[in-house]
N, C-alpha and C positions, 0 to 999 in steps of 0.2 A: 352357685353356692354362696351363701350368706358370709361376709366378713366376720372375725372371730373379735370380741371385744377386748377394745383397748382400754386402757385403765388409762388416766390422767392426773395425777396429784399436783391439786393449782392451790400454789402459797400466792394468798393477796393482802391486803392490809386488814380484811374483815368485814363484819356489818357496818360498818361505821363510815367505810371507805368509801362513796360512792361509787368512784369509777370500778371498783370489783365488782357493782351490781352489774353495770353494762358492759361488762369488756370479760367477767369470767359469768358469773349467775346467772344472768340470765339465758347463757347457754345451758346451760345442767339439763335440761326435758329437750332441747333439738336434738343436745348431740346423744343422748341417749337413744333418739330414735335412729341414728345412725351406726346405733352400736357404738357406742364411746360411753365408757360411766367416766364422768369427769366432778373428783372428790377435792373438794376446796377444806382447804387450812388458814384460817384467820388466825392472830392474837387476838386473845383474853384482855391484853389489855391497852389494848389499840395500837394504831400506826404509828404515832405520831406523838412525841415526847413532850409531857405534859411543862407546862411557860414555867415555874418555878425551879428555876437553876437546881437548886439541893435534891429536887425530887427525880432528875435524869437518872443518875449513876444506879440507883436501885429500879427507876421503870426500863433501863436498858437490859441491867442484868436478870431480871423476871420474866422481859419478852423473850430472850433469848432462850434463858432455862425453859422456857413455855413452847418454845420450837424446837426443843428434842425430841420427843415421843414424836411431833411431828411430821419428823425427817427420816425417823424410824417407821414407820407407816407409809409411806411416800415410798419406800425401797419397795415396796410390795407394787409398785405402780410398774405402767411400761416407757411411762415418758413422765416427767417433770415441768410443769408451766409456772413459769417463775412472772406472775405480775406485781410489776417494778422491784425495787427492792425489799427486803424480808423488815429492814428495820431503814425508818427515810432516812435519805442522805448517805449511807452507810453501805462497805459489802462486810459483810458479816458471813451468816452460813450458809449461802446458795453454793460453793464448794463441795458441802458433802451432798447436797441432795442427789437422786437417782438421775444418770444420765442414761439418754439426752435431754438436754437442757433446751427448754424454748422463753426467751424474756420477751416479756408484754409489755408495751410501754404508748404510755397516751398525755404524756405531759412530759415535757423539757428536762427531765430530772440533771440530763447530762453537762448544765448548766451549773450546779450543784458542785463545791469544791474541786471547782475545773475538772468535774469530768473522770473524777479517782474511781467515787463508785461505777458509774455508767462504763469506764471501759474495761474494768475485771469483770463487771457481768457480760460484757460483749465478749467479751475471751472465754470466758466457761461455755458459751451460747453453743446448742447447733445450729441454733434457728432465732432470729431477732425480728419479732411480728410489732407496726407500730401504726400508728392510728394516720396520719398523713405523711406525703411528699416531703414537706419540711422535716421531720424529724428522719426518716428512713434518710436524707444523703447526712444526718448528722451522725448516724449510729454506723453507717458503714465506714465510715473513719476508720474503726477498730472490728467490722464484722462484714464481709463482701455478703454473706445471707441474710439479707434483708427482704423482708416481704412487709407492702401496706394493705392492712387491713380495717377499713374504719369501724369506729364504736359503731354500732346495730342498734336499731329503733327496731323497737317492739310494734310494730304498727296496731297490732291488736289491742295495744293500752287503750288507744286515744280514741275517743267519737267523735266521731263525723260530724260537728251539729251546722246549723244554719248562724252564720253569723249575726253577734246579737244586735238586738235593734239601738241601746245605746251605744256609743263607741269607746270600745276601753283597749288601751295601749297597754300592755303587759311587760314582765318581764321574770324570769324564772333562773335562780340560782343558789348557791351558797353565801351565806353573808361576808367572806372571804373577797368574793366580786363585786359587791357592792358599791365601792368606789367607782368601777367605771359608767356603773346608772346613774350613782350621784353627781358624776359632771356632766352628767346631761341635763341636770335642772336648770339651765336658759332654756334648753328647746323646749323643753317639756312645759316651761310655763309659759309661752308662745303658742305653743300648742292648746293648751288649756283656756288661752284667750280669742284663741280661734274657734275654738268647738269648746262650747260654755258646759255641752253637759257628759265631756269626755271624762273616763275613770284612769289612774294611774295604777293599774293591779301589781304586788308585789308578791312574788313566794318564796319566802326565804325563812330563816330560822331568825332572823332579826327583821326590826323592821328599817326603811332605809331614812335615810335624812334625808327628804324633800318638805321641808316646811315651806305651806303654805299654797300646797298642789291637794288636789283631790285623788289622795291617795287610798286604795282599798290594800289592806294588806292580808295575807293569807300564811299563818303558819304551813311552813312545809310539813311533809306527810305522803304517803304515796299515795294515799285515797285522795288529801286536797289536791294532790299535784293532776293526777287523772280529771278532775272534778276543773281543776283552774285554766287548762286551756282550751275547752269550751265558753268561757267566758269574753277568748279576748279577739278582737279586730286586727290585732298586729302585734305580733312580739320581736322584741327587743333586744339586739345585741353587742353593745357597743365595745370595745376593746381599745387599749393604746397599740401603738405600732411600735413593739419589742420583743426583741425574742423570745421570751417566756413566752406571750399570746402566740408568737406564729405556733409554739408547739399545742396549740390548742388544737380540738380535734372537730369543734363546729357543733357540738353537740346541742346547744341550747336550740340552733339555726332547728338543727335536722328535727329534732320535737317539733317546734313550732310546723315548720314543713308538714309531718307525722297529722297534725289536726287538720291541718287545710288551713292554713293563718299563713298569710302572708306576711315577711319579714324586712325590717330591716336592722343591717347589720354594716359593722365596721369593716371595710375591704383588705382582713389582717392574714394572712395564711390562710388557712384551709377555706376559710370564708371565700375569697375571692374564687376559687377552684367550684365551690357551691354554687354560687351564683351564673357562672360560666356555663352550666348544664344544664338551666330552667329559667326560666322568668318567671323568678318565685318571691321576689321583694327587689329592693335597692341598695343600692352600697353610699355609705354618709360619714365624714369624717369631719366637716365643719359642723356649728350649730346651726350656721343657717340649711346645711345642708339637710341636718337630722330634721329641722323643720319641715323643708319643703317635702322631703320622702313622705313621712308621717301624713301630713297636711293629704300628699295625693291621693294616699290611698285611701283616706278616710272622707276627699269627698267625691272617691267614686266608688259603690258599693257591688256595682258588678266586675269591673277591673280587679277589685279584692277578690271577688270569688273567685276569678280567673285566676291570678296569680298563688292563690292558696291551692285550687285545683292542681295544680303543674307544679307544685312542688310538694305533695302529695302521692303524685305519682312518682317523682323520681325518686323519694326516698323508699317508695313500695319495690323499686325497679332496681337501685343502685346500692342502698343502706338498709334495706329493713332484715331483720332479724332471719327470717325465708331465705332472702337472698345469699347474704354472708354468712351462717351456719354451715352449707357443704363446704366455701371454703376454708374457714377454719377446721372442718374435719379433714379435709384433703392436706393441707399443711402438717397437720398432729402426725395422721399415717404415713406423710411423706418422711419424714425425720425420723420417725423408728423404723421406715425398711430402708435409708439413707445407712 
């Protein structure tokens, strides 16, 4: 006999959010084939409190009034999924929403005015789902039910292609992260002196500061995005080593992984966990180091395919979208017959 459909009303930050694409959206058609209709609530007028001091107190008060009818419609649900907070930094109204309560969380928030917001939502929780090891022993602090579930690669985004015949080093994010590519311009110009007709690919909503590298830059876009990692030999992931990065959740790595590009990345949290389960790139934290990784893989063209090979599969195997969909339905259903 067919399980009877569960309803899900998931508050996230909106279109605008990224991580609500991959961490709520882009489940909406899995879990539906599992019988889960799972109905997402953004703000109108985004997450995230516009720079201009004078303009908070009225964008606080309009997001809020804007998640009424919200919360009103969500009582209609059988479970509430609360990804992060309803307004950042802040608990505000995850209080009235329909219990039980499940919080999503894929970045350090708990970090955030020591920790005010993040432990009233681990108190409301009946269930605290988070993207790695490092943030699950931070959230149990305040909630023993913790379950890790990492962001999900859509594997079916990305093509397959033959790596290209020029060599181009990549690198894919929000201009927010930018900084940590930008202190990589010594390797990178080492790099570029080593391999005369290497490309610096960028995909960001800005372009970054490397004057004087041969940089190709790519407005973000989901079409460019699909489109821009078939272009590159090796993507890019460099990080500082602080606790805001460990609570990263590897997601750039596991894309890159997703096309068959072999990576290198900074050995920060979840990264070194990634790296542990494939020989799928290198781990690099000096410049001479991000050199020499770079440098190997690009002057061996079948060790590349090897190592994009094998971590392609583990993200088909360990992260891709297929994989982790039953268990987050299994989670959803456990907690409303809990």
């Amino acid at each position: 006999m067919a399980s009877a459909t569960m309803r899900v009303a998931a508050f996230t930050g909106g279109v605008k959010a990224p991580s609500a694409r991959f961490r709520v959206r882009q489940y909406i058609a899995p879990l539906a084939r599992e019988q889960v209709e799972l109905v997402e609530f953004g703000p109108g007028l985004g997450s995230y409190p516009p720079p201009q001091q004078w303009k908070r107190p009225g964008w606080l008060l309009g997001s809020l009034a804007q998640r009424l009818p919200q919360l009103a419609a969500g009582w209609a649900s059988d479970v509430t999924l609360l990804h992060r907070e309803m307004i950042s930094t802040l608990y505000t109204l995850e209080g009235l929403t329909h219990p039980p309560r499940v919080i999503d969380v894929d970045d350090a928030i708990h970090l955030f005015r020591n920790g005010w917001a993040a432990k009233r939502l681990a108190n409301r929780a009946d269930l605290v789902i988070v993207g790695n090891n490092w943030l699950a022993e931070a959230w149990r602090r305040w909630n023993r039910n913790v379950e890790v579930l990492p962001t999900a690669v859509d594997t079916s985004f990305y093509n397959l292609t033959a790596l290209p015949e020029r060599p181009c080093v990549g690198w894919i994010g929000s201009f927010g992260n930018l900084r940590y590519l930008e202190r990589l311009a010594p390797a990178l110009t080492m790099v570029a002196r080593r391999f005369p007709h290497v490309v610096i690919a960028v995909c960001s909503e800005q372009r970054p500061r490397l004057d004087g590298l041969p940089v190709r830059f790519v407005p973000w876009s989901v079409a460019a995005e699909q489109e821009f990692f078939a272009t590159l030999t090796i993507g890019l992931m460099p990080l500082d080593d602080g606790p805001w990065e460990r609570g990263k959740c590897s997601y750039k790595m596991l894309q890159y992984m997703a096309a068959g590009r072999p990576c290198v990345v900074s050995p920060v949290g979840m990264n070194n966990d990634v790296l542990a389960q494939a020989e799928c790139g290198f781990a690099a934290t000096t410049q001479a180091e991000w050199v020499g990784a770079i440098s190997q893989i690009l002057d061996d063209r079948a060790a590349a395919e090897q190592l994009g090979a094998a971590g392609r599969a583990l993200v088909h195997s360990q992260y891709s979208l297929s994989a982790l969909a039953p268990r987050l339905v299994r989670l959803l259903r456990g907690v409303v017959r809990s």
